[in-house]
mmCIF file of the N, C-alpha and C atoms, coordinates in Angstrom:
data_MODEL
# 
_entry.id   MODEL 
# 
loop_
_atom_site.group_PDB 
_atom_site.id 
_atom_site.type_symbol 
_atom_site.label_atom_id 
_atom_site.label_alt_id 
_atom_site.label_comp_id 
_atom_site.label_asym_id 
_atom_site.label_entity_id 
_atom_site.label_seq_id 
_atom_site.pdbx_PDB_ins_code 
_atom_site.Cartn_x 
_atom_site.Cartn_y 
_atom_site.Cartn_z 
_atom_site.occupancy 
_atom_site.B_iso_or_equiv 
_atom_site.pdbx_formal_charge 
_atom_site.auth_seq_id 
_atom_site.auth_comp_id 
_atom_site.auth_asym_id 
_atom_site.auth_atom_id 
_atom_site.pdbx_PDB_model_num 
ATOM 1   N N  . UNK A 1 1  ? 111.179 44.381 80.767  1.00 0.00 ? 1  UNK A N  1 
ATOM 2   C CA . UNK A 1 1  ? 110.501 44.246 82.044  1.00 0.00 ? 1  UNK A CA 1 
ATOM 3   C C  . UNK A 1 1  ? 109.977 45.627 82.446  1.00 0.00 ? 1  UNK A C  1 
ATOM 4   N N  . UNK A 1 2  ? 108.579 46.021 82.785  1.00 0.00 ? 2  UNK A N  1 
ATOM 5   C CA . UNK A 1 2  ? 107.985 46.863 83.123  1.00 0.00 ? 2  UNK A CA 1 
ATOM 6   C C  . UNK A 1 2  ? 108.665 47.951 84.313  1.00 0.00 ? 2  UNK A C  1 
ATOM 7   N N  . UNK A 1 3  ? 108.922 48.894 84.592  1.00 0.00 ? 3  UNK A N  1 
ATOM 8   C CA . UNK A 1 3  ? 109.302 49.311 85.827  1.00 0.00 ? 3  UNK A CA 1 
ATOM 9   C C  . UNK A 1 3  ? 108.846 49.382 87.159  1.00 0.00 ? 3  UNK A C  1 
ATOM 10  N N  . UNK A 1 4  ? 107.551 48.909 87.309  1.00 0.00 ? 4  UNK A N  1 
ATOM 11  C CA . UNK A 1 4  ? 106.772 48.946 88.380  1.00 0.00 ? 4  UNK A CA 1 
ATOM 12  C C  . UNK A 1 4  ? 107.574 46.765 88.681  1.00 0.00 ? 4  UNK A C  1 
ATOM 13  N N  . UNK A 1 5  ? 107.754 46.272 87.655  1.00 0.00 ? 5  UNK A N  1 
ATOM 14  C CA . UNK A 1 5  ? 108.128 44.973 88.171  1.00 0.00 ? 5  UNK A CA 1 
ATOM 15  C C  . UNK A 1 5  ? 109.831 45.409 88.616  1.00 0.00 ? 5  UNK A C  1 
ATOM 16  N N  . UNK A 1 6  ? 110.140 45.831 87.993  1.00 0.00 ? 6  UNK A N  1 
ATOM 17  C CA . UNK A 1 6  ? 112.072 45.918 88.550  1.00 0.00 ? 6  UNK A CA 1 
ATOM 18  C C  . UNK A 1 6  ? 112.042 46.915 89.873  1.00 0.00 ? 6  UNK A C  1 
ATOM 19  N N  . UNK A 1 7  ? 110.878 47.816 90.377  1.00 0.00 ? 7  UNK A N  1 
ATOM 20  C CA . UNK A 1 7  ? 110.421 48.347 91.673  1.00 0.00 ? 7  UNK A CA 1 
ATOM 21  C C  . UNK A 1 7  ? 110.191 47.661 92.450  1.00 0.00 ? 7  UNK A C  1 
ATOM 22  N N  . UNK A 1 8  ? 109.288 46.693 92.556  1.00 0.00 ? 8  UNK A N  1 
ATOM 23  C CA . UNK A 1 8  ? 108.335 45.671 93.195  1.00 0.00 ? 8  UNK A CA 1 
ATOM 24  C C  . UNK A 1 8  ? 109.900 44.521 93.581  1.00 0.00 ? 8  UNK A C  1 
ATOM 25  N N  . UNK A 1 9  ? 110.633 44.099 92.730  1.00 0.00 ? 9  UNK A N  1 
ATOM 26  C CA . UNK A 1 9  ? 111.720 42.852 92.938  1.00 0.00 ? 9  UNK A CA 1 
ATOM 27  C C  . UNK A 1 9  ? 113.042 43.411 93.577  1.00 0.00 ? 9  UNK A C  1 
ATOM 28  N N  . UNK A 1 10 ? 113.434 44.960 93.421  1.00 0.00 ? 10 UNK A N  1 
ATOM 29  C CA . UNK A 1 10 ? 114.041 45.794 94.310  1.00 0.00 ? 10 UNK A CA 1 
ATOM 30  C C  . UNK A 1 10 ? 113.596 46.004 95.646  1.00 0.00 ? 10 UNK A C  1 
ATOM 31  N N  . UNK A 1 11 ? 112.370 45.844 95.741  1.00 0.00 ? 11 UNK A N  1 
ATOM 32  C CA . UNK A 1 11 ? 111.720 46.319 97.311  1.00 0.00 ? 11 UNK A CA 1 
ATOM 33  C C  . UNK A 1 11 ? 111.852 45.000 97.783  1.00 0.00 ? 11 UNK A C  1 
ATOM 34  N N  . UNK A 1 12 ? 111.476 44.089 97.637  1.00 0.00 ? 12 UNK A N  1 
ATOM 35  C CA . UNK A 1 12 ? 111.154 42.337 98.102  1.00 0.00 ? 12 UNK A CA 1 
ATOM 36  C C  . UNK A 1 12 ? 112.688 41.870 98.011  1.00 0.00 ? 12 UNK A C  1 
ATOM 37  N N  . UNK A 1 13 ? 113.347 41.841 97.524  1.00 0.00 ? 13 UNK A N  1 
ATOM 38  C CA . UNK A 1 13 ? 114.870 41.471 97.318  1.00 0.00 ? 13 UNK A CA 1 
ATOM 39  C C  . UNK A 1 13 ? 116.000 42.425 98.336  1.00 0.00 ? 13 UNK A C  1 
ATOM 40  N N  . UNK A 1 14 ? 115.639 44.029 98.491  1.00 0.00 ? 14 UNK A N  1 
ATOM 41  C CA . UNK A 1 14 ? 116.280 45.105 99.229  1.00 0.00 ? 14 UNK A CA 1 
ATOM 42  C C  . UNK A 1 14 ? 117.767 45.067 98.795  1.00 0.00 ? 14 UNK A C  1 
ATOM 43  N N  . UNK A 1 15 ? 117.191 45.161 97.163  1.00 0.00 ? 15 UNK A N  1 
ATOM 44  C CA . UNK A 1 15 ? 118.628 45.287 96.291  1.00 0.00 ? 15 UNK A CA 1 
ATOM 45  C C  . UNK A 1 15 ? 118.984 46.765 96.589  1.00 0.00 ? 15 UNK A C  1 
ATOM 46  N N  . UNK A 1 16 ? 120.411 47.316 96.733  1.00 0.00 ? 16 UNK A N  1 
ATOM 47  C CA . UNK A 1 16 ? 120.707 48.497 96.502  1.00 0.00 ? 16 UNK A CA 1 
ATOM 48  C C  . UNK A 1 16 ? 120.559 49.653 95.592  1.00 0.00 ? 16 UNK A C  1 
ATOM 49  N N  . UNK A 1 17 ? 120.350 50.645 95.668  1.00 0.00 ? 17 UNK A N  1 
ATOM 50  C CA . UNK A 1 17 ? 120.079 51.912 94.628  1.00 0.00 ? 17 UNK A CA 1 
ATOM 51  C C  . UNK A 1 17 ? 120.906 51.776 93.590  1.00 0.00 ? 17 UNK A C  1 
ATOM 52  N N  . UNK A 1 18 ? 122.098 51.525 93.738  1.00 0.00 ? 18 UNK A N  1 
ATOM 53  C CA . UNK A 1 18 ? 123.109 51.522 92.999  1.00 0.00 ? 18 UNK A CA 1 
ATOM 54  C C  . UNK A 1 18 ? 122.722 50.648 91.590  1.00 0.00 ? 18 UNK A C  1 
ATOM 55  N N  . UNK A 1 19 ? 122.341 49.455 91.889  1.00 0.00 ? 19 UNK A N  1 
ATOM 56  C CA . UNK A 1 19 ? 121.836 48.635 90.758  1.00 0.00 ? 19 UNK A CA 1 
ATOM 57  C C  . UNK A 1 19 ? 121.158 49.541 89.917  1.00 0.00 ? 19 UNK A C  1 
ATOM 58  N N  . UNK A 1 20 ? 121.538 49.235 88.981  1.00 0.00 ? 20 UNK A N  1 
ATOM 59  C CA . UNK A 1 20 ? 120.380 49.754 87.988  1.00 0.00 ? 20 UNK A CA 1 
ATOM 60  C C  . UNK A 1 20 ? 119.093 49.062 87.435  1.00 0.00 ? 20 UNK A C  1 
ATOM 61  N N  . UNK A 1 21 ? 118.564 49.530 86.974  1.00 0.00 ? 21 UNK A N  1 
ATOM 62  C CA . UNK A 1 21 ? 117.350 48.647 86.156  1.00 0.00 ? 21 UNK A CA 1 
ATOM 63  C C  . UNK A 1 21 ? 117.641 47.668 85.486  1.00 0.00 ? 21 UNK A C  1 
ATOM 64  N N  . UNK A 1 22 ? 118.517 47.698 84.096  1.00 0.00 ? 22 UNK A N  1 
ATOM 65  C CA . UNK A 1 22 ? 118.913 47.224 83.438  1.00 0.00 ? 22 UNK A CA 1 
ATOM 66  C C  . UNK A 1 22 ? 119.355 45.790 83.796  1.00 0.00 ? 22 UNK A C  1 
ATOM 67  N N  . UNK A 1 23 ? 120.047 46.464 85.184  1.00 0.00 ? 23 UNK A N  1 
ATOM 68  C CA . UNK A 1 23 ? 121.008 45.000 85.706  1.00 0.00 ? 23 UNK A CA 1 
ATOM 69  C C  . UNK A 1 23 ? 119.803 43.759 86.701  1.00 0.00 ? 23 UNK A C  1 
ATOM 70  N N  . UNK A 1 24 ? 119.063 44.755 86.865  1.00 0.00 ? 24 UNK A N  1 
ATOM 71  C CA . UNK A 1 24 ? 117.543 44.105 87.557  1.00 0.00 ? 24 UNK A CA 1 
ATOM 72  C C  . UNK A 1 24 ? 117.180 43.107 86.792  1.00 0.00 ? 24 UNK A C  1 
ATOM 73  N N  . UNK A 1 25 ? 116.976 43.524 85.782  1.00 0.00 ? 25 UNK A N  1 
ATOM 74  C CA . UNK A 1 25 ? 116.032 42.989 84.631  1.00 0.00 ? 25 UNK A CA 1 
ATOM 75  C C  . UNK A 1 25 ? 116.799 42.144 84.232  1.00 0.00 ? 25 UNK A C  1 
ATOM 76  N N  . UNK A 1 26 ? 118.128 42.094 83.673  1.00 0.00 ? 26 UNK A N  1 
ATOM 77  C CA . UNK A 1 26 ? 119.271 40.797 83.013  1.00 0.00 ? 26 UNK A CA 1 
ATOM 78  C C  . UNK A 1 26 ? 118.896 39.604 84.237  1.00 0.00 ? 26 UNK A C  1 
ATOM 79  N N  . UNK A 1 27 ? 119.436 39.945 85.619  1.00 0.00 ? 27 UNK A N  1 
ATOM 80  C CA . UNK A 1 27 ? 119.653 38.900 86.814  1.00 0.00 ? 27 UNK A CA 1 
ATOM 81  C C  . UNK A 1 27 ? 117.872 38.681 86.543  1.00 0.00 ? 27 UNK A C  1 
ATOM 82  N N  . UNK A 1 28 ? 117.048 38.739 86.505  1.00 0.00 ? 28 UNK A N  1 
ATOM 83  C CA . UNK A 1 28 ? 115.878 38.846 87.398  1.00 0.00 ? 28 UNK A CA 1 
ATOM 84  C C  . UNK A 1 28 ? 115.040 37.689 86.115  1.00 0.00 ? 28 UNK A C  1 
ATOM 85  N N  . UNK A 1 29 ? 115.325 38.177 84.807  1.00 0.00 ? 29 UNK A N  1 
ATOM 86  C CA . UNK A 1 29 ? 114.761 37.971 83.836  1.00 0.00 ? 29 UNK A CA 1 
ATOM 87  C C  . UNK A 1 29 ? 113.881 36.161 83.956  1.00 0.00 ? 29 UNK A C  1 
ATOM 88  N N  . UNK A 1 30 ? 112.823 35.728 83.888  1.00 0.00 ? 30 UNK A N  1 
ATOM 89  C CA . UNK A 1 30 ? 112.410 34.494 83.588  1.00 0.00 ? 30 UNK A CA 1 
ATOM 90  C C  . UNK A 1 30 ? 112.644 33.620 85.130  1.00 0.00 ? 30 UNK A C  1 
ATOM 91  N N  . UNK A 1 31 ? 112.478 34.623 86.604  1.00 0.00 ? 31 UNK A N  1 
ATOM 92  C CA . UNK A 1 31 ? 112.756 33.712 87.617  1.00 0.00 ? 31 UNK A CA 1 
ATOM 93  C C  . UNK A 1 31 ? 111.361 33.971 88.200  1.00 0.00 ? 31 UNK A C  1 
ATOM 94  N N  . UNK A 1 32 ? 111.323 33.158 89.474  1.00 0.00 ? 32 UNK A N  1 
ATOM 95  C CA . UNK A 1 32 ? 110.451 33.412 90.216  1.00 0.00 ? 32 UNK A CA 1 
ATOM 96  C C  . UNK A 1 32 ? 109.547 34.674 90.947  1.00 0.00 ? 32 UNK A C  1 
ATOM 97  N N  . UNK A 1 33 ? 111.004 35.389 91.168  1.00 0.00 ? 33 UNK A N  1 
ATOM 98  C CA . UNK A 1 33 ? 110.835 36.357 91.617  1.00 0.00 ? 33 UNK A CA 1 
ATOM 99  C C  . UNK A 1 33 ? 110.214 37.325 90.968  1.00 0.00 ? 33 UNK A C  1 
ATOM 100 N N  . UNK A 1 34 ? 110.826 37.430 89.389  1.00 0.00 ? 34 UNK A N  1 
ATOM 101 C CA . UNK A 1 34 ? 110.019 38.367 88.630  1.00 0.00 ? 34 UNK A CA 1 
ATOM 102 C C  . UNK A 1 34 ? 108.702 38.238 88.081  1.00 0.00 ? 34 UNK A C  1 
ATOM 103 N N  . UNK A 1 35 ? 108.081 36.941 88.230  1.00 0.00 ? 35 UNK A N  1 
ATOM 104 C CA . UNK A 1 35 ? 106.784 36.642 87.720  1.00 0.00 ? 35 UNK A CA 1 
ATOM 105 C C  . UNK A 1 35 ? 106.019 36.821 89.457  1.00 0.00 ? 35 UNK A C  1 
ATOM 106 N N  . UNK A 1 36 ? 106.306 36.542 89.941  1.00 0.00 ? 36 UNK A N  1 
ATOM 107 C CA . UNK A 1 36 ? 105.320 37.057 91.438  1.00 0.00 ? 36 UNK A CA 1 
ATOM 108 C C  . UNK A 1 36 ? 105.332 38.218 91.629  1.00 0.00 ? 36 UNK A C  1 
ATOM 109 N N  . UNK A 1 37 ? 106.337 39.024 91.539  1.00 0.00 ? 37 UNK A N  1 
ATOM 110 C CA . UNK A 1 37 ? 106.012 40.746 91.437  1.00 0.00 ? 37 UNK A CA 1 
ATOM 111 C C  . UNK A 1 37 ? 105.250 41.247 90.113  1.00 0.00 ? 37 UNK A C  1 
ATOM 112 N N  . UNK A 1 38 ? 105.343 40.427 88.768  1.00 0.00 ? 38 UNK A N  1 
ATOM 113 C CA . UNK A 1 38 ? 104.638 41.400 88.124  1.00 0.00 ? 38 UNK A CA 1 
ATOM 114 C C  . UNK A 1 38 ? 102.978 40.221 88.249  1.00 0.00 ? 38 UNK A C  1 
ATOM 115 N N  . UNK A 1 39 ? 103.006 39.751 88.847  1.00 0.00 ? 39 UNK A N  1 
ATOM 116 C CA . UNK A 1 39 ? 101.478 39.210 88.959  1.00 0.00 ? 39 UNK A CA 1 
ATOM 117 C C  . UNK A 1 39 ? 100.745 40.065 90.596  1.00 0.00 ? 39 UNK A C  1 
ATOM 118 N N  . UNK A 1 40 ? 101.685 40.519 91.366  1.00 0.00 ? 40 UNK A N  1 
ATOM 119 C CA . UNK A 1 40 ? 101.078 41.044 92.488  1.00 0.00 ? 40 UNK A CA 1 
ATOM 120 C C  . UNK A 1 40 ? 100.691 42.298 92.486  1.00 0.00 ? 40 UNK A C  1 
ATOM 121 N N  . UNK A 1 41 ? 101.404 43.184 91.051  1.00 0.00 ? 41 UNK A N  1 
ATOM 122 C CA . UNK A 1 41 ? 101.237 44.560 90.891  1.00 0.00 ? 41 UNK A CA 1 
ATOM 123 C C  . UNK A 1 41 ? 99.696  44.352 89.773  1.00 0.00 ? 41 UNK A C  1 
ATOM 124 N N  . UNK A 1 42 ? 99.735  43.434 89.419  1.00 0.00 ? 42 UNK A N  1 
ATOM 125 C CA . UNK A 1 42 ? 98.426  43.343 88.604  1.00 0.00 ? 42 UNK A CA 1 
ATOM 126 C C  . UNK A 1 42 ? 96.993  42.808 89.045  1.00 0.00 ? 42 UNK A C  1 
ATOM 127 N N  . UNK A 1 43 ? 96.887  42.164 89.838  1.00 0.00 ? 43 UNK A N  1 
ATOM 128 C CA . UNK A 1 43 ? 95.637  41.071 90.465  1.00 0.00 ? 43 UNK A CA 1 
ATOM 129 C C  . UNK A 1 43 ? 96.229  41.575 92.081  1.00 0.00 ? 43 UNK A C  1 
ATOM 130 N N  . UNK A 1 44 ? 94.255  41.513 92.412  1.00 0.00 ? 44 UNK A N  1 
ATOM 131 C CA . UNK A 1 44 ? 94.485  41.248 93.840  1.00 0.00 ? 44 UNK A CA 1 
ATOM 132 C C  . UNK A 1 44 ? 94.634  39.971 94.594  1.00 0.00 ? 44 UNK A C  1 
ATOM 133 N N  . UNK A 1 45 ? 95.026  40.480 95.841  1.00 0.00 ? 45 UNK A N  1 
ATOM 134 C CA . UNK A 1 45 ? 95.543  38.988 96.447  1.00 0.00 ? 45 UNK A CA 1 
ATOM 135 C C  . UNK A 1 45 ? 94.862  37.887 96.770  1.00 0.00 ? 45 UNK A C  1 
ATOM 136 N N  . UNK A 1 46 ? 94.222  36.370 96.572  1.00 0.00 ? 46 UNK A N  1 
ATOM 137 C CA . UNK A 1 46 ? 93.548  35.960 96.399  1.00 0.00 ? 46 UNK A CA 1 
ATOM 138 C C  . UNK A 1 46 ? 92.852  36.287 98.042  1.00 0.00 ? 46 UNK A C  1 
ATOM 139 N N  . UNK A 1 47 ? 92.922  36.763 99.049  1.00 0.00 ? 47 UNK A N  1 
ATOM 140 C CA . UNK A 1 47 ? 92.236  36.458 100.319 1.00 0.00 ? 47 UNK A CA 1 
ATOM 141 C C  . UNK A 1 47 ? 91.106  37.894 100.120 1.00 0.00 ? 47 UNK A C  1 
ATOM 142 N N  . UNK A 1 48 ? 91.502  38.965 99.261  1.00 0.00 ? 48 UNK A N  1 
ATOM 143 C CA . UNK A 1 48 ? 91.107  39.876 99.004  1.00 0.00 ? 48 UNK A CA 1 
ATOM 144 C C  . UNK A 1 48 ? 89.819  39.711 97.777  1.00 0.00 ? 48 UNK A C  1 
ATOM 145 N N  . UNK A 1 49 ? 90.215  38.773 96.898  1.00 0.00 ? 49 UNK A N  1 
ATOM 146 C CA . UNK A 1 49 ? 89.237  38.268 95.997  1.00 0.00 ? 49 UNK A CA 1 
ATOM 147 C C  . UNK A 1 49 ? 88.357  37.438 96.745  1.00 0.00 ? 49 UNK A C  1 
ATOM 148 N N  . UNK A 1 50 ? 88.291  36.608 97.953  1.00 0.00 ? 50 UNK A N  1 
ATOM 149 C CA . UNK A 1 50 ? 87.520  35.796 98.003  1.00 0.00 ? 50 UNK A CA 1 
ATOM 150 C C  . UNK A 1 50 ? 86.662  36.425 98.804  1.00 0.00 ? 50 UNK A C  1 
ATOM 151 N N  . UNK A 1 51 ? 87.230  37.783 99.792  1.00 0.00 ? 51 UNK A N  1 
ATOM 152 C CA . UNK A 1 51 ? 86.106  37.987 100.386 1.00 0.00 ? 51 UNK A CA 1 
ATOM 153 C C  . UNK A 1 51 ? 85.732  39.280 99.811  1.00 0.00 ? 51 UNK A C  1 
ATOM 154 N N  . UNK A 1 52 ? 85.939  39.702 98.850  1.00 0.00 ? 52 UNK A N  1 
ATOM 155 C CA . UNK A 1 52 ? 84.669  40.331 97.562  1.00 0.00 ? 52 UNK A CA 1 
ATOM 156 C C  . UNK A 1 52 ? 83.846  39.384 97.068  1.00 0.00 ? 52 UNK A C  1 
ATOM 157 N N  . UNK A 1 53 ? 84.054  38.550 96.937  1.00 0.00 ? 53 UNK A N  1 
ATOM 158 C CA . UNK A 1 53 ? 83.194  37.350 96.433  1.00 0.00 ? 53 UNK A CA 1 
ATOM 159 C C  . UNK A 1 53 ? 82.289  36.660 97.755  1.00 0.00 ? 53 UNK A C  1 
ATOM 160 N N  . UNK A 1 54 ? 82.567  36.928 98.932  1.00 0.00 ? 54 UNK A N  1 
ATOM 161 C CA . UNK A 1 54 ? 81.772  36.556 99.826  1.00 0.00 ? 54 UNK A CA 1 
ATOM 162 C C  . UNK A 1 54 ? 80.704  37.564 99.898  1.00 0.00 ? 54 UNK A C  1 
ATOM 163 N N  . UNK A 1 55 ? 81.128  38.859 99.950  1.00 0.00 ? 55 UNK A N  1 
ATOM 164 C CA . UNK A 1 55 ? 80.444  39.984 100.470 1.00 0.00 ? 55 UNK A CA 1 
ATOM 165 C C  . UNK A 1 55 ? 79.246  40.067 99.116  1.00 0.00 ? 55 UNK A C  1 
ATOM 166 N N  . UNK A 1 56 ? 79.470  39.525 97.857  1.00 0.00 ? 56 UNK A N  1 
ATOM 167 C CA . UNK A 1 56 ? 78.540  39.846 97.141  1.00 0.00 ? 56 UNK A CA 1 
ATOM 168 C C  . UNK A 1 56 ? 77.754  38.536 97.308  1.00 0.00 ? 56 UNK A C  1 
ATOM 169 N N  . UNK A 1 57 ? 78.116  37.387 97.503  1.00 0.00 ? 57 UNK A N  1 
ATOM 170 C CA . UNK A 1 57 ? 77.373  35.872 97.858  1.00 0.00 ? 57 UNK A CA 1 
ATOM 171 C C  . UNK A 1 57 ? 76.130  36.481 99.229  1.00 0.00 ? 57 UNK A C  1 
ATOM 172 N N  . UNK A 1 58 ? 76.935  36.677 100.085 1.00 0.00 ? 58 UNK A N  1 
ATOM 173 C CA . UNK A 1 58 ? 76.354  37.062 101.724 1.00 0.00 ? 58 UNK A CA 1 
ATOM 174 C C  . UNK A 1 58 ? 76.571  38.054 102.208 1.00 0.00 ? 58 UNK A C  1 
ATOM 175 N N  . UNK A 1 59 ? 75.616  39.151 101.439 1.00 0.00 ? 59 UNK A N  1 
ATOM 176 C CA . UNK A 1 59 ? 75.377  40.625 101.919 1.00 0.00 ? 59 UNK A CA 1 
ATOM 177 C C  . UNK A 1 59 ? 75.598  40.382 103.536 1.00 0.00 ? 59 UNK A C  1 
ATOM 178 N N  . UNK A 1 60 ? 75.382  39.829 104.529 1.00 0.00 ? 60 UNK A N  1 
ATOM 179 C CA . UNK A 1 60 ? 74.761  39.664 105.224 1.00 0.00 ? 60 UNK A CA 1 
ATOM 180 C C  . UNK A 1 60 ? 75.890  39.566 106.695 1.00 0.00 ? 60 UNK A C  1 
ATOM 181 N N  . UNK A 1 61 ? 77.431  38.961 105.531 1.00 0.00 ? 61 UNK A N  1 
ATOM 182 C CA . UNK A 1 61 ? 78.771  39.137 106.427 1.00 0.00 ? 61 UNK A CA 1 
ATOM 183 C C  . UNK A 1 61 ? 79.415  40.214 106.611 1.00 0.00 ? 61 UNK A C  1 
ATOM 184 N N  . UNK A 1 62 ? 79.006  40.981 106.172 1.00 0.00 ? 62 UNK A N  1 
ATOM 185 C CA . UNK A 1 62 ? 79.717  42.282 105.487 1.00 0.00 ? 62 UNK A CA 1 
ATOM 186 C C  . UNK A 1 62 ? 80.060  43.265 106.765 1.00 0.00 ? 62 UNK A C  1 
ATOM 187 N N  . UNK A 1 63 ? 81.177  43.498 107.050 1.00 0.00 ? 63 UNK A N  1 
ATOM 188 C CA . UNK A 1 63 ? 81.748  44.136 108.407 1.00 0.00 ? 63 UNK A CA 1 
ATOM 189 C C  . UNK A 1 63 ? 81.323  45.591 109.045 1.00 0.00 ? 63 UNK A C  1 
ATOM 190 N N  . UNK A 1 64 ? 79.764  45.345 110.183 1.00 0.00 ? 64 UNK A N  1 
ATOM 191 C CA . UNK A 1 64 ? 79.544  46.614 110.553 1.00 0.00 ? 64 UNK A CA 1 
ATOM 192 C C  . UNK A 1 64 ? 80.139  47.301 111.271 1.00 0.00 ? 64 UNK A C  1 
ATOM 193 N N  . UNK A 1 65 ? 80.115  48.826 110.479 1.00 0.00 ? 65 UNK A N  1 
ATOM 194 C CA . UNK A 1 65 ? 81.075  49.291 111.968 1.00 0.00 ? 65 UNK A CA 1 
ATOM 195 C C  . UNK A 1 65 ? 79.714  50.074 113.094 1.00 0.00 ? 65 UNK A C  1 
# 
C-alpha cells in the first residue's frame, strides 16, 4: 500500500501515531476505506470535474470576479 494511502486512511480514520504503517496496511488491506483514499489522492472530486467540464462547454459561466 502506497504511503500517501496509509496517510490519507490515518487522517480520515484519526488513527494514532503510534500505529505504524505496516499495521495500517494489514487492518486496512482490501476495505473500503483503503480504496476511497487511494482513489481520492489520485482523481479529482467528481463536483470539481464537472465544473471543468462546464467551464470548457460554457465559457460563458465561468466565475467573474
Amino acid at each position: 500500500m502506497d504511503k500517501a494511502v496509509i496517510d490519507a486512511i490515518r487522517e480520515k480514520e484519526q488513527l494514532p501515531d503510534s500505529m505504524t504503517d505496516s499495521e495500517i496496511a494489514k487492518e486496512y488491506k482490501g476495505t473500503y476505506t483503503a480504496a476511497r483514499a487511494a482513489v481520492n489522492r489520485e482523481h479529482k472530486l467528481p463536483d470539481q470535474v464537472l465544473a471543468d467540464a462546464m467551464r470548457k462547454v460554457f465559457p460563458f459561466m465561468r466565475k467573474r470576479k
